[in-house]
N, C-alpha and C positions, 0 to 999 in steps of 0.2 A: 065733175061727175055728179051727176043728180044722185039722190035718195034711195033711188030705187035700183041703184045699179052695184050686178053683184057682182064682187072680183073674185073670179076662179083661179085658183094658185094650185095649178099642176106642180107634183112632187115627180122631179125625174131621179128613181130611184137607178143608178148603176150598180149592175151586178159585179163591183173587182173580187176578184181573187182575194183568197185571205194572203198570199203574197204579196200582192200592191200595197193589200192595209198596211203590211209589217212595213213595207218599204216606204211608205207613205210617214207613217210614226217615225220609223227609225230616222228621216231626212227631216223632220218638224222639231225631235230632241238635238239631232245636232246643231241645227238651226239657233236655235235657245241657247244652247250650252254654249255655242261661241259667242252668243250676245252679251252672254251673264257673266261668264267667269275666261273667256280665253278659250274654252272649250278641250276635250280630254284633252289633246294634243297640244293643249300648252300655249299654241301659237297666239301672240298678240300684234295687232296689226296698230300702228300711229304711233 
């Protein structure tokens, strides 16, 4: 890319529901939580 070339970065904003967000969070801390500790449910895997 030359000097003079300008990179335009379009922000593609989605409109979700504030239901997806929660559902979205809620699937990212479970996520975590079985990584970290076994997660609420205890279950450990190996």
């Amino acid at each position: 890319m030359s000097e003079t070339t300008t990179v335009r970065r379009v922000r593609h904003v989605a409109r979700t529901g504030d239901a997806d967000r929660k559902n979205a969070a809620a699937a990212l801390q479970r996520a975590l939580d079985r990584r970290d500790n076994g997660g609420a449910t205890g279950h450990v895997t190996g």
